[in-house]
C-alpha positions as CSV (number, residue, x, y, z in Angstrom):
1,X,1.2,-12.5,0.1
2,X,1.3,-11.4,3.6
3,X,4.4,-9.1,2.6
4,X,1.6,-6.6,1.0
5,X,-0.9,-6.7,4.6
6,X,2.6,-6.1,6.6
7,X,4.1,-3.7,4.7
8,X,0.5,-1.7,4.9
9,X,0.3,-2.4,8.6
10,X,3.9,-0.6,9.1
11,X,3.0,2.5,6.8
12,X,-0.1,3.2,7.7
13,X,1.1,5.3,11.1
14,X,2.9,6.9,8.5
15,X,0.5,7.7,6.0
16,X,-0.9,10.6,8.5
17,X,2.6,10.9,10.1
18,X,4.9,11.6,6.9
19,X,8.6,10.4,8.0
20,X,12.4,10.9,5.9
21,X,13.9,8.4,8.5
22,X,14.9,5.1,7.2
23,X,15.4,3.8,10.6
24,X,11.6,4.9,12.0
25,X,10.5,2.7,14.4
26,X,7.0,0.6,14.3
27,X,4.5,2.7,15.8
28,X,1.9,1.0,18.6
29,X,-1.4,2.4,16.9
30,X,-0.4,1.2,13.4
31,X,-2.8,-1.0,11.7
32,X,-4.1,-2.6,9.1
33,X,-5.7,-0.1,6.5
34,X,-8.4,-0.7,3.4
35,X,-4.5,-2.0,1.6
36,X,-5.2,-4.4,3.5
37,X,-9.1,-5.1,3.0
38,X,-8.9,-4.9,-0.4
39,X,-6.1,-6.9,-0.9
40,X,-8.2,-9.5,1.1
41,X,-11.0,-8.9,-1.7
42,X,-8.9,-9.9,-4.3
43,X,-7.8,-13.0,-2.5
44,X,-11.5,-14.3,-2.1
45,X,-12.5,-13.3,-5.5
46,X,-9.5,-15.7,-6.7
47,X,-10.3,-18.4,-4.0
48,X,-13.7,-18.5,-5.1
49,X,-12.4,-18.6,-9.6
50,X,-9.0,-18.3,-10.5
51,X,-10.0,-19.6,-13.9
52,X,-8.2,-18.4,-16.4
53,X,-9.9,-15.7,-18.9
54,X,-10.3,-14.2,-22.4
55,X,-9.9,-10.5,-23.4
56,X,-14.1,-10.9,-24.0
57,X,-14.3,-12.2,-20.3
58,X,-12.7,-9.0,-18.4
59,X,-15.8,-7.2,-17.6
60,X,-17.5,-10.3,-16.6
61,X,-14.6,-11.4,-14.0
62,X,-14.0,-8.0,-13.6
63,X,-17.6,-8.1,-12.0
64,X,-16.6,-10.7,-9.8
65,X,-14.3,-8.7,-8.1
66,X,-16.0,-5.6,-8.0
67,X,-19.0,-8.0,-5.6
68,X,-15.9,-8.5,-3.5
69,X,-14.4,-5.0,-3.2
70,X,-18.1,-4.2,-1.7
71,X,-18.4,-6.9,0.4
72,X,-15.1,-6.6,2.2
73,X,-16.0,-2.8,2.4
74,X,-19.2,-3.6,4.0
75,X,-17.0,-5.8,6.7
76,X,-14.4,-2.9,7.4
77,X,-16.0,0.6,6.7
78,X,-14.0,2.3,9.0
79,X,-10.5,1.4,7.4
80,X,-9.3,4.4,5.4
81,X,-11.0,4.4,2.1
82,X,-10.7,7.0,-0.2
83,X,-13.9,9.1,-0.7
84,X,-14.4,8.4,-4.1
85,X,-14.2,4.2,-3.6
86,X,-16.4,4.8,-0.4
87,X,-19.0,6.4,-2.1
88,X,-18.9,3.5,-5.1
89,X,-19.0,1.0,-2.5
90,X,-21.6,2.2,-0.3
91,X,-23.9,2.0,-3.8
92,X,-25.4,-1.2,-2.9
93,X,-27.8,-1.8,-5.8
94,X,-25.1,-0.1,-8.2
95,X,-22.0,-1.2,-10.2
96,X,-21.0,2.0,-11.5
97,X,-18.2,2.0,-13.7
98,X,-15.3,4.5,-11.9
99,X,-12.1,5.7,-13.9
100,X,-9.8,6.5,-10.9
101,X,-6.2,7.3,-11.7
102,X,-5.7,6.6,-7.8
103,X,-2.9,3.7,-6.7
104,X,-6.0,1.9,-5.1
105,X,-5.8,-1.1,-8.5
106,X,-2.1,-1.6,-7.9
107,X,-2.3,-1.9,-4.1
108,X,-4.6,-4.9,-4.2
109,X,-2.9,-6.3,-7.0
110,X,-0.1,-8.2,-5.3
111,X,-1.9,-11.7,-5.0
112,X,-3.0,-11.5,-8.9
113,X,1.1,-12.4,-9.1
114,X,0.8,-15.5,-7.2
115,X,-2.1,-16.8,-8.3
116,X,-1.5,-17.1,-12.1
117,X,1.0,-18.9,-14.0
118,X,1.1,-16.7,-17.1
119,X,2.2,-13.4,-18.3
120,X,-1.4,-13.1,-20.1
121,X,-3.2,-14.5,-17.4
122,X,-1.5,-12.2,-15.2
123,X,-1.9,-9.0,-17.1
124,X,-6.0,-10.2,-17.7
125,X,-6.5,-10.4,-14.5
126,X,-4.9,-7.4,-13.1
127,X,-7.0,-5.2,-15.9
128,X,-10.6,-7.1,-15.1
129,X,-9.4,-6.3,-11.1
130,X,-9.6,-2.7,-11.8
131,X,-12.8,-2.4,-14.5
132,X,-15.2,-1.1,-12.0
133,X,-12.9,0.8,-9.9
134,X,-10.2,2.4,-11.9
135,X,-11.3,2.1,-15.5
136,X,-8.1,4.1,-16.8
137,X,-4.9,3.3,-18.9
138,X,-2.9,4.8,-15.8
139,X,-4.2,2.7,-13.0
140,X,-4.9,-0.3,-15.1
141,X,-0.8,0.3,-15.9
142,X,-0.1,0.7,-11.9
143,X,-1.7,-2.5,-11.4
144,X,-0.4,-4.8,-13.9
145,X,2.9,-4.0,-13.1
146,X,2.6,-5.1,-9.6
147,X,1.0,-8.4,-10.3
148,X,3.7,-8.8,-13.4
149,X,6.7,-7.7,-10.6
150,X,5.1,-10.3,-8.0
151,X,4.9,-12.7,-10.8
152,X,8.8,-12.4,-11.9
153,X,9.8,-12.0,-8.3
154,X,8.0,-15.3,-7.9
155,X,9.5,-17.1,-10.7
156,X,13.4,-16.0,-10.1
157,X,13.6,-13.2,-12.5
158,X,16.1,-10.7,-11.6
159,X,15.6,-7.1,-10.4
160,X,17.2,-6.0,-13.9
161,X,14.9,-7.9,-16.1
162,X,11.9,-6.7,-13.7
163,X,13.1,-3.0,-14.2
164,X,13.5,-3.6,-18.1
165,X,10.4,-5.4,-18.3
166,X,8.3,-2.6,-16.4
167,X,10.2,0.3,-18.3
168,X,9.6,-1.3,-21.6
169,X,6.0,-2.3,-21.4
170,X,4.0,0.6,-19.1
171,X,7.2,3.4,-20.1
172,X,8.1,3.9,-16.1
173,X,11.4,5.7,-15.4
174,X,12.7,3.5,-13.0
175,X,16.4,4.5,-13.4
176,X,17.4,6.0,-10.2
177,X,17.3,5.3,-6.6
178,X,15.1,5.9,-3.3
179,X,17.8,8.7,-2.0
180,X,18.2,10.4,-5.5
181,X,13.8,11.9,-5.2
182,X,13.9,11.5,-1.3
183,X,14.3,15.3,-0.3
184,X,11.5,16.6,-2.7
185,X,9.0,13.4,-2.5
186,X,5.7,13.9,-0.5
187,X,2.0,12.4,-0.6
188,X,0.3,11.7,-3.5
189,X,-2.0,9.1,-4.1
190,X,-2.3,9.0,-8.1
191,X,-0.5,5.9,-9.5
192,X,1.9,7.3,-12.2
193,X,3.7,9.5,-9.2
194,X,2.9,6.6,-6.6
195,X,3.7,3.4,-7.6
196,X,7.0,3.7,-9.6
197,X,8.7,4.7,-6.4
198,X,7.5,1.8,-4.6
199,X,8.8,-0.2,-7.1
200,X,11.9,1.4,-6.9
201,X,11.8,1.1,-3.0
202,X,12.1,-2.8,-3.3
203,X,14.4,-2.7,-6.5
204,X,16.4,-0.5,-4.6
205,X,16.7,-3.1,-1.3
206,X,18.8,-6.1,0.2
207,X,15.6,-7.7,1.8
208,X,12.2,-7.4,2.9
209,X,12.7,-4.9,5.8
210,X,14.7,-2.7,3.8
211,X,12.4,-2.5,0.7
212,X,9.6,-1.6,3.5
213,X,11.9,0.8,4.8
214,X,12.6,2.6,1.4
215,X,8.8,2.9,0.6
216,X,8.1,4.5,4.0
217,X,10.8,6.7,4.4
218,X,10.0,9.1,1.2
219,X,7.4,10.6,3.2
220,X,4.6,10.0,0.8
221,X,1.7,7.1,0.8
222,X,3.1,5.4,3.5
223,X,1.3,2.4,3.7
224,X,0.4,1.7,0.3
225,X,3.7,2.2,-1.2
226,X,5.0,-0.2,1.9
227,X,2.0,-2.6,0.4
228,X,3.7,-2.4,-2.8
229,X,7.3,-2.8,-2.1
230,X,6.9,-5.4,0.7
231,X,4.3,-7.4,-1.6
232,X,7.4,-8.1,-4.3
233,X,9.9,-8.4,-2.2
234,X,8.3,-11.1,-0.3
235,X,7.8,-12.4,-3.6
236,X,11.7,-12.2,-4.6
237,X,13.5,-12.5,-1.1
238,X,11.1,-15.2,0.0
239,X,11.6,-14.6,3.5
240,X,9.9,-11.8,6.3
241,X,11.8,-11.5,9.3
242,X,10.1,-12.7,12.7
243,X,10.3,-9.6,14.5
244,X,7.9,-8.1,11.7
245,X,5.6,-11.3,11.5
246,X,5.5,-11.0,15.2
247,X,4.5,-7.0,15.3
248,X,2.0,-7.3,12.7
249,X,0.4,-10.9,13.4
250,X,-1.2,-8.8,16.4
251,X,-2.9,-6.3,14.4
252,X,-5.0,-8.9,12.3
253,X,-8.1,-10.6,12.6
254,X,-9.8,-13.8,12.3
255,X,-11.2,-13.2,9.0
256,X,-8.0,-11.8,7.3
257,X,-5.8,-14.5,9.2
258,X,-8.4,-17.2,7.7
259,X,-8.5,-16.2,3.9
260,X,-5.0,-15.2,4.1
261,X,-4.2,-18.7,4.9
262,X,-6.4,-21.1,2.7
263,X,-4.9,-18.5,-0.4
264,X,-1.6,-19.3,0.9
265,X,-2.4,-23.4,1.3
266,X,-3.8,-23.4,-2.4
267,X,-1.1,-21.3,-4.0
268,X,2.2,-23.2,-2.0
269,X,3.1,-20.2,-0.2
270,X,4.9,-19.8,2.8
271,X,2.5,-19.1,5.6
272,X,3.8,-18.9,9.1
C-alpha cells in the first residue's frame, strides 16, 4: 500500500513543476500531499469495518468513509486539497452529497484492492468510497478500476487480462503507450483524462520505479497519477526499491507510519 503514499510523495514537486524527463531526479521539498491523507482515510475507515456490504448498504458505508475523509482533513489542512473537497470538508455539521468528476475517488482507492477478497466486494466498496465525494458514473469508474487493478495485480493476474478487464468493463482505451500521448499530455485533474494514463504508466513498466517514472514524466498530475501507478505496481511487482523507501520514509509522520502499518499487519503486506 505504501506504493500509492510514495509514488505521491515523488510527484508532488511535480505537480507545480510539470517535467517530460523520465530520468528527473527526487526533489528535496517533495512531500506527502492530500494523495496521501486521503489514502490514509480510506485505510482507517477499513481498519475500523471492512465488513463486507450489499448494494442497499453503499450509502451507509459510504458514510463511514465520508466521517474519515473529514477527519483526516481536519489533521492535515494544509496538504493540497482541491477547493471543491476543502470546502465539503470544512462543513462540519454537513454531509453534503458532491458529484465531482475529479481523480480525487481513484487516488484513495488503492487500499480498497487489498483489503477485499472479491470482485463484488471490491467494486462495492470502491463505489460507497466515493458517495459523498464524487457521486458520478465517471469518478465512481476512475475508482473502481484502481481498486479492481490493485486487486488483480494482487492476485497474479497479468497486465493483459488487467487491460482487457478495465477496457471491457469502464470502456478505457488503454491501447497505446506512455511515449505515444507524451508530447501533447499536460495537467488535468478530471478522472476520464487522468487516470487511464496512469494506468497505462504502470502497464507500460518493468518495475515499480519505472511505472512511477512513466506517470510523472507526462507532465500532468504528477503526484496523483504517481499515486496511481505506483499503488498497482506495488501490487504486481511486489517489491519498492530501498533507495525510494529510504527518500520517502523521511517525509512521513507518526500518524501515517502508524495506520500504514497495523493496515499492512492485518492485510499480510509487506511493510518495511
Amino acid at each position: 500500500m505504501l506504493g500509492a503514499v510514495y509514488g505521491d510523495i515523488i510527484g508532488s514537486w511535480y505537480e507545480a513543476h510539470a517535467t517530460k524527463n523520465y530520468n528527473f531526479p527526487f526533489h528535496s521539498k517533495s512531500e506527502f500531499t492530500d494523495d496521501t491523507v486521503m489514502t490514509i482515510a480510506v485505510c482507517k475507515a477499513i481498519l475500523e469495518n471492512d465488513s463486507e456490504i450489499k448494494v442497499s448498504q453503499i450509502k451507509s458505508r459510504g458514510y463511514e468513509y465520508a466521517v474519515r475523509y473529514k477527519q483526516y482533513y481536519s489533521y492535515y489542512p494544509y496538504a493540497g486539497y482541491g477547493m471543491m473537497f476543502a470546502k465539503w470538508a470544512e462543513e462540519l455539521n454537513s454531509m453534503r452529497i458532491q458529484k465531482s468528476y475529479g481523480n480525487g475517488g481513484a487516488m484513495r482507492a488503492v487500499l480498497i484492492g487489498y483489503a477485499y477478497n472479491s470482485e463484488e466486494q471490491v467494486l462495492l466498496q470502491a463505489k460507497a468510497s466515493c458517495y459523498y465525494t464524487h457521486n458520478c458514473k465517471e469518478a465512481i469508474n476512475g475508482a473502481q478500476a484502481v481498486a479492481m487493478s490493485v486487486f488483480m495485480a494482487r492476485n497474479g493476474e497479468s497486465k493483459n487480462s488487467i487491460r482487457e478487464y478495465l477496457t471491457k468493463n469502464f470502456r478505457y482505451d488503454l491501447d497505446y503507450n506512455i511515449e505515444d500521448i507524451k508530447p501533447d499530455y499536460s495537467f488535468d485533474s478530471s478522472t476520464n483524462y487522468s487516470i487511464p494514463p496512469a494506468i497505462v504508466a504502470f502497464l507500460d513498466s518493468n518495475d515499480y520505479e519505472s511505472a512511477v517514472r512513466n506517470a510523472v514524466s507526462l507532465g500532468g498530475d504528477a503526484d496523483t497519477m504517481a499515486c496511481v501507478a505506483g499503488g498497482i505496481a506495488e501490487a504486481f511487482y511486489k517489491y519498492i526499491p530501498e533507495h525510494i523507501k529510504n527518500f520517502c520514509r523521511l517525509k512521513l509522520d507518526y500518524t501515517i507510519k502508524s495506520t500504514a502499518a497495523e493496515f499492512c499487519q492485518k492485510y499480510n503486506i509487506n511493510y518495511s
